[in-house]
C-alpha positions in Angstrom: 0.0 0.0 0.0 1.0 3.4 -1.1 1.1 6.4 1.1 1.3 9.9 1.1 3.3 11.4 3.9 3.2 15.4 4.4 6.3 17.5 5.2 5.0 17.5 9.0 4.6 13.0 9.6 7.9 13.2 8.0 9.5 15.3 10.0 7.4 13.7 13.3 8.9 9.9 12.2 12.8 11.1 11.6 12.2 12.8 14.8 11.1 9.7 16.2 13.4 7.9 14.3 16.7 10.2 15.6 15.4 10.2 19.9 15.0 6.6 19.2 18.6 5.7 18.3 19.7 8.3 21.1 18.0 6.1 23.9 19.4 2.9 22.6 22.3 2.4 25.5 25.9 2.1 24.4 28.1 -0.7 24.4 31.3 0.0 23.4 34.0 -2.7 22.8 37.7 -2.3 22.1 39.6 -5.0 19.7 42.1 -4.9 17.2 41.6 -3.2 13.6 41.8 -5.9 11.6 38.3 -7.6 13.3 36.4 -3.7 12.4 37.7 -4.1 8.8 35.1 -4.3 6.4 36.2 -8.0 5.6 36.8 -9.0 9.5 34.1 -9.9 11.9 32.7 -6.4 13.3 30.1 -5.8 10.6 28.7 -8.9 10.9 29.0 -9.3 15.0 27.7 -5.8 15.2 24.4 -6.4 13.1 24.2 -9.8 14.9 24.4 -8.1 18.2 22.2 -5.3 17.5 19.4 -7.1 16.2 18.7 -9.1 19.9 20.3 -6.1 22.4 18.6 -2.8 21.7 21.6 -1.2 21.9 24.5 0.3 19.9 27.4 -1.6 18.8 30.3 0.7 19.2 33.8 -1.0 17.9 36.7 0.9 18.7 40.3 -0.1 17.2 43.3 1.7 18.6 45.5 -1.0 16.4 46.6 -4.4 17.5 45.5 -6.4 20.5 48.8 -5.8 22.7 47.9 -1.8 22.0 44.4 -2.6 22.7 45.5 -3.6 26.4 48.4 -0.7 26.4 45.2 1.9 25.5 43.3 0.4 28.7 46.0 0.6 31.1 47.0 4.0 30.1 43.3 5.3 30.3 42.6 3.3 33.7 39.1 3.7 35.7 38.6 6.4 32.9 38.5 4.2 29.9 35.5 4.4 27.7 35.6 0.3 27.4 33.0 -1.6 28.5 34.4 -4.7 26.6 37.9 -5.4 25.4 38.1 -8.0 23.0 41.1 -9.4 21.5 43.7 -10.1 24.0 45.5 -13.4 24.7 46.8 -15.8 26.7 50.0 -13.9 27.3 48.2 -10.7 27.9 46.0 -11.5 30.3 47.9 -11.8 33.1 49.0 -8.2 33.0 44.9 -7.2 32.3 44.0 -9.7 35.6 46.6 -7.4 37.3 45.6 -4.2 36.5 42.6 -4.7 38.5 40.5 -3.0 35.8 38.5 -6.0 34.1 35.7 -8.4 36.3 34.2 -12.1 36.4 31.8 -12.9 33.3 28.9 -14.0 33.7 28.8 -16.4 30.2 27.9 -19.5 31.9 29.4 -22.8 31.1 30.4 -23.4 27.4 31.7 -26.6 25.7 35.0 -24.7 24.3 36.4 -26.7 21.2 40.2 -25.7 22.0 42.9 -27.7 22.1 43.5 -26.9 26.2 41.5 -27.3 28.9 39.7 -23.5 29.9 38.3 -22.2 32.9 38.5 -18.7 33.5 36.3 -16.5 35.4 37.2 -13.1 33.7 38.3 -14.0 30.1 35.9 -15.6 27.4 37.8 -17.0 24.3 36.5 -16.7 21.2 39.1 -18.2 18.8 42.1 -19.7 18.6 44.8 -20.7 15.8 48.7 -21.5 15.6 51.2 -18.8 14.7 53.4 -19.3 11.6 55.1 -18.1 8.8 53.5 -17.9 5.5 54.6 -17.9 2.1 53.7 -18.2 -1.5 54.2 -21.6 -3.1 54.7 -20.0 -6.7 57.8 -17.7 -5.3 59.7 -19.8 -2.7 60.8 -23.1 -3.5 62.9 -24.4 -0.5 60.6 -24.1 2.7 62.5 -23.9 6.0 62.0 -26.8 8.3 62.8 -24.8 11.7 64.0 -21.4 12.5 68.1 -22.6 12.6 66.7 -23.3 8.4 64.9 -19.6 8.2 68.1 -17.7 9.8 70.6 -19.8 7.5 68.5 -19.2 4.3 68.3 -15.8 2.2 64.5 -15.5 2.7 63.1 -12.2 3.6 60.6 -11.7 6.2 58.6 -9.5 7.9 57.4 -9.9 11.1 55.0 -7.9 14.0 56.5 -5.9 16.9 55.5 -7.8 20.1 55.4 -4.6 22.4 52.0 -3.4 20.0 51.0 -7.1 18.6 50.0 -10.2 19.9 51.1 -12.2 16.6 54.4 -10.5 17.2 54.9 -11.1 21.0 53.8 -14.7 20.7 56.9 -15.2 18.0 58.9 -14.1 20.9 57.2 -16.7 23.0 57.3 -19.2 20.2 61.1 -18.9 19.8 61.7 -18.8 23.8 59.4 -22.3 24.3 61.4 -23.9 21.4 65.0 -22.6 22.4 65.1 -21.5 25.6 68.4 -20.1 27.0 69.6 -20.0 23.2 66.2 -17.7 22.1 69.1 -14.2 21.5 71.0 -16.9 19.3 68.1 -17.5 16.9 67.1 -13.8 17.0 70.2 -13.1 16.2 70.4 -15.4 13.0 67.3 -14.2 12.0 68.3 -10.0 12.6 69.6 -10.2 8.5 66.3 -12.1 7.0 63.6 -9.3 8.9 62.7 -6.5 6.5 60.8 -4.3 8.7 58.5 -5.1 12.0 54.9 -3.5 11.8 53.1 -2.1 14.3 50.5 -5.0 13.7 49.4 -8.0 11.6 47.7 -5.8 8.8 50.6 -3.9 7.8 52.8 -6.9 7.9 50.2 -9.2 5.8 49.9 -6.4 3.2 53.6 -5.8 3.1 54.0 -9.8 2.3 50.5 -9.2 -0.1 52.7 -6.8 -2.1 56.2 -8.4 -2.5 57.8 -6.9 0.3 59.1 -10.3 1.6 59.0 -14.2 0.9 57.4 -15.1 4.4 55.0 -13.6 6.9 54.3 -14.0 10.3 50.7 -14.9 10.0 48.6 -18.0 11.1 48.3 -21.8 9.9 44.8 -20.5 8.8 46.0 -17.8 6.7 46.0 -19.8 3.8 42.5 -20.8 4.1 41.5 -17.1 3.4 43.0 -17.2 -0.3 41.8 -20.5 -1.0 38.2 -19.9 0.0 37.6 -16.2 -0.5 40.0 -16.2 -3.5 40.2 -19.2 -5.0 43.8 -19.5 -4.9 45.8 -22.4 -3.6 49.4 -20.7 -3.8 49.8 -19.4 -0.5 50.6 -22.2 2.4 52.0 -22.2 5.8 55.7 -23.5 6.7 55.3 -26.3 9.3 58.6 -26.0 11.5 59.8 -28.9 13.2 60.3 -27.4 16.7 56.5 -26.6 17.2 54.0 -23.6 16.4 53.1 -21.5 19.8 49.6 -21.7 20.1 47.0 -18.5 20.4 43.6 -18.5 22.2 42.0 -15.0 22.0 39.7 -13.5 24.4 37.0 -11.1 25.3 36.0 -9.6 28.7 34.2 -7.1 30.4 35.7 -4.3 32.3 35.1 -3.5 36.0 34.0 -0.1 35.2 31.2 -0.6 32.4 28.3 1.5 32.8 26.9 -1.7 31.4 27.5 -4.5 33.3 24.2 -6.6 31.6 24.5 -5.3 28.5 28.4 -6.4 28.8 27.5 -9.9 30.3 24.9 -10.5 27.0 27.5 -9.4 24.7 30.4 -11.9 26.4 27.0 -14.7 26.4 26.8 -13.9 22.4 30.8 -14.1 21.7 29.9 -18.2 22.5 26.7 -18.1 20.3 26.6 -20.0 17.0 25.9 -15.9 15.4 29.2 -15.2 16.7 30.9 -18.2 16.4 30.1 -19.1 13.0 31.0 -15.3 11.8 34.9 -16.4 12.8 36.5 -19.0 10.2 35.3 -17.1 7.0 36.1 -13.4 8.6 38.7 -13.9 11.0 40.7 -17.1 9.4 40.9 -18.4 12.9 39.4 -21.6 14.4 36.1 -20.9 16.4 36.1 -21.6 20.2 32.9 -23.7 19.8 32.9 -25.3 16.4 30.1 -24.2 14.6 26.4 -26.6 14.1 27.8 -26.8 10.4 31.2 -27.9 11.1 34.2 -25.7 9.8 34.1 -24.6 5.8 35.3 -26.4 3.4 39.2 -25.6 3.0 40.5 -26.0 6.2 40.9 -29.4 5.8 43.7 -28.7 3.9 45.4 -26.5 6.3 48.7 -27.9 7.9 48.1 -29.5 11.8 51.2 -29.0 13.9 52.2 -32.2 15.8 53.5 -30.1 18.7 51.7 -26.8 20.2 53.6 -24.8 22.0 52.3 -22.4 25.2 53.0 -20.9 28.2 50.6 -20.6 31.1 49.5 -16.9 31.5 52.1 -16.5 34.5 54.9 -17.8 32.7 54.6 -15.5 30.1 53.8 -12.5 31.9 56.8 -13.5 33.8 59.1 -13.9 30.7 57.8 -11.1 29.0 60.9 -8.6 29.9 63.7 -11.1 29.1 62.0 -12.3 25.7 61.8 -8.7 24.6 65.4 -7.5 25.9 67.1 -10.8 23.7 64.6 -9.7 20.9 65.3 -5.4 21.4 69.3 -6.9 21.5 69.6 -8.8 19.0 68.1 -6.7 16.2 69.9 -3.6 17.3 73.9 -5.1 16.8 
């Protein structure tokens, strides 16, 4: 049915239209900028959301998810956050100690990971294996290990860990495979890095371009190509030693002025909307493994025979050393 509005209904509805998104409360939610891109997970999570909260879905990205956390700590009791989500397992300790995030209220949830999980305060939401990623057309001999990577002539670029999770956790990755000998392989590896980015965007696009022959990405990386591009060239190198293993989280901060609205939003982050969002827009496995199963692709993704991971205390405890060999080795 037709109708014919006058000037006065018109301006009556966007009236209406404008006070009604004003009383819709706020959530706001900080994560990493990669997850708000237009191909990541926030414009799908955010319409998912929004059609079952009343509310307003408010992402904001201050860059990767270690300068996620930095932005928190700096802004204290006067963040804006209500929700951070994005950290890991070898950030969270430092969160838990800041004082600054609370308990969830998410309930019990069947995770799919490959750990056992129980946490109070922090929610995970996906997890995957770091590694290095390269293009099968362009580099013919694959290292095995990093002793392999730091002895070949490859080219890589790689994250800074003091702003990005995928970069801290190769600092993690070489420490649990090495140990005392971690400055060694840094060391070796100092003449193969082309630049560190501030996070995994600028290093992924840098590799995208032809900057370098390997990234440091995820074992699902590939998967992205393959499905949303049809194209099987890009793979990840499986190393002998191990990949460090990445579970990625979500919670609520202690000073929301919307603790429901926060717990709902942390309850949804382990619904099948959420969940089944992650694989085809974040290229990372989904903490509860969707009704459907994972797509089609990732079966042919590689599955490292060792994982690699330090508890939250060991590697908040590590942290300084890790990034002192790192900061050393690539400054001689």
């Amino acid at each position: 049915m037709k109708t014919t509005l006058s000037v006065p209904m018109i301006a009556g509805c966007l009236i209406a239209s404008v006070a009604g998104a004003e009383d819709r409360p706020v959530l706001t939610v900080y994560t990493y900028d990669s997850f708000v891109s237009d191909w990541g997970p926030g414009p799908k999570v955010e319409a998912a959301f929004e059609a079952t909260c009343g509310c307003d879905l408010k992402f904001v990205a201050p860059g990767d998810g270690a300068a996620v956390l930095a932005r928190v700590l700096l802004e204290g009791q006067s963040t804006e956050a209500d929700v951070v989500l994005g950290l890991d397992t070898n950030l969270t300790s430092r969160a838990l100690a800041s004082g600054l995030f609370a308990p969830h209220a998410a309930g019990d949830v069947a995770y799919d990971l490959p750990v056992e999980w129980r946490d109070d305060t922090f929610v995970p939401f996906d997890w995957g294996w770091f590694a290095f990623v390269y293009d099968k057309t362009k580099t013919d001999t694959v290292p095995a290990d990093f002793e392999a990577l730091a002895a070949s002539s490859l080219k890589i670029v790689i994250e800074d860990p003091r702003s990005s999770t995928p970069g801290l956790g190769l600092l993690y990755w070489i420490k649990a495979a090495y140990g005392d000998r971690a400055e060694g392989i840094w060391s070796g590896l100092a003449d193969n890095i082309v630049t560190v980015t501030p996070g995994w965007s600028e290093a992924y696009g840098l590799f995208l371009n032809g900057e370098a022959d390997m990234v440091l990405s995820y074992t699902t990386s590939p998967a992205y190509h393959l499905i949303a591009e049809s194209d099987d060239s890009k793979a990840a190198a499986p190393f002998s030693e191990g990949h460090y293993l990445q579970v990625e989280v979500a919670a609520k901060l202690k000073g929301t002025d919307q603790p429901a609205l926060a717990d709902a939003f942390l309850a949804f982050v382990t619904s099948e909307a959420f969940q089944s969002v992650i694989p085809e827009t974040n290229w990372m496995y989904p903490a509860v493994t969707p009704a459907g199963g994972l797509p089609k692709g990732f079966e042919t993704l590689i599955r490292p025979e060792k994982s690699l991971l330090f508890s939250a205390d060991e590697a908040v405890n590590l942290r300084d050393a890790a990034l002192a060999e790192w900061q050393t080795a690539l400054s001689r």
